[in-house]
C-alpha positions in Angstrom: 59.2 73.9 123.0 55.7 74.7 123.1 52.9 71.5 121.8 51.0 72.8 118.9 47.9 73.5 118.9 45.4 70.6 117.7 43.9 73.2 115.5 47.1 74.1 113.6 47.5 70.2 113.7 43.7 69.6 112.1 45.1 72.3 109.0 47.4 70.2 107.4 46.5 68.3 104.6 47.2 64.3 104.5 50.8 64.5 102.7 52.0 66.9 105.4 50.4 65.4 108.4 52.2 61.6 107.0 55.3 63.6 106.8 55.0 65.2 110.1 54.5 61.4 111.8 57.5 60.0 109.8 59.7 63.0 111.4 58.6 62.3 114.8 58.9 58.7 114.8 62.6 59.3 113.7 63.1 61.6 116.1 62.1 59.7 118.8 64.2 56.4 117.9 67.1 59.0 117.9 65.6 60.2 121.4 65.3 56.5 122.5 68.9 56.0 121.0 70.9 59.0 123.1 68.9 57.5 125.9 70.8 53.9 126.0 74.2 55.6 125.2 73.2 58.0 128.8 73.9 61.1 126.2 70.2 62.5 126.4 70.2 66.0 128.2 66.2 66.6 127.7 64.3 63.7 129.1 61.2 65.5 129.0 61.6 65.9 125.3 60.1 62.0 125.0 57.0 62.9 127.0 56.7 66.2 124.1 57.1 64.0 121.3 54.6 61.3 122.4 51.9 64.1 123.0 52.9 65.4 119.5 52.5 61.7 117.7 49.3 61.2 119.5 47.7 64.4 118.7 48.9 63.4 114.6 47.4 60.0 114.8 44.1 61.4 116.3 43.6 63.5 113.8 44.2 61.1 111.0 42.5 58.5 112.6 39.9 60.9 112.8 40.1 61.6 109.1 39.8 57.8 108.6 36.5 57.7 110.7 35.2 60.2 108.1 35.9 59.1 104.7 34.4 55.3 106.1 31.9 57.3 107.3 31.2 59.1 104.0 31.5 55.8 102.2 28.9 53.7 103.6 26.2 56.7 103.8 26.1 56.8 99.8 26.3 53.0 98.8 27.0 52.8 94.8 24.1 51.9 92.7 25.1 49.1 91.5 25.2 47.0 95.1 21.6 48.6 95.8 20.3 47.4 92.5 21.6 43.6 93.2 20.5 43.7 96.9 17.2 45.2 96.7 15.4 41.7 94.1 17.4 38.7 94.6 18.0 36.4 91.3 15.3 33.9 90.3 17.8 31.2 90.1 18.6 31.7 93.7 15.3 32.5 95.2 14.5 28.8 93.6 17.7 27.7 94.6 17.1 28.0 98.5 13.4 27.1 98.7 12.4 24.3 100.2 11.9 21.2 97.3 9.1 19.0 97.7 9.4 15.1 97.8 
């Protein structure tokens, strides 16, 4: 069993890359399971799905890093609006009052 290719990995779309970790993680809970009964004949098959599950979650937490990334370079008018002149009431609010 050959590791894929990060490249094939980094083509699938979100659905299919959640769908792919969700297979893995079964599998390996049924790989951790022949394990403690001694019926597991591939050992090396945990080392091959670990690399596979890491090389998911790197890509979507890589994904993740993007769309936050995307997010807080365009901020939404509204927020700039309200940030850029703060409200009279306020501005009077936390000046200093004279006694």
């Amino acid at each position: 069993m050959a590791f894929p290719k990060i490249k094939e990995v980094r083509q699938l779309n979100d659905e299919q890359l959640s769908d792919k970790i969700i297979e893995l993680k079964k599998h390996l809970a049924n790989l951790r399971l022949l394990k403690a009964t001694g019926r597991l004949e591939k050992p090396h098959e945990f080392k091959h799905t670990q690399h596979q599950l890491a090389q998911l979650f790197t890509v979507e937490r890589e994904r993740q890093h993007q769309a936050e990334a995307e997010e807080s370079a365009t901020p939404p008018l509204e927020e700039t609006a309200s940030t850029a002149t703060p409200e009279p009431e306020l501005a009077a609010a936390s000046s200093p009052e004279e006694a």
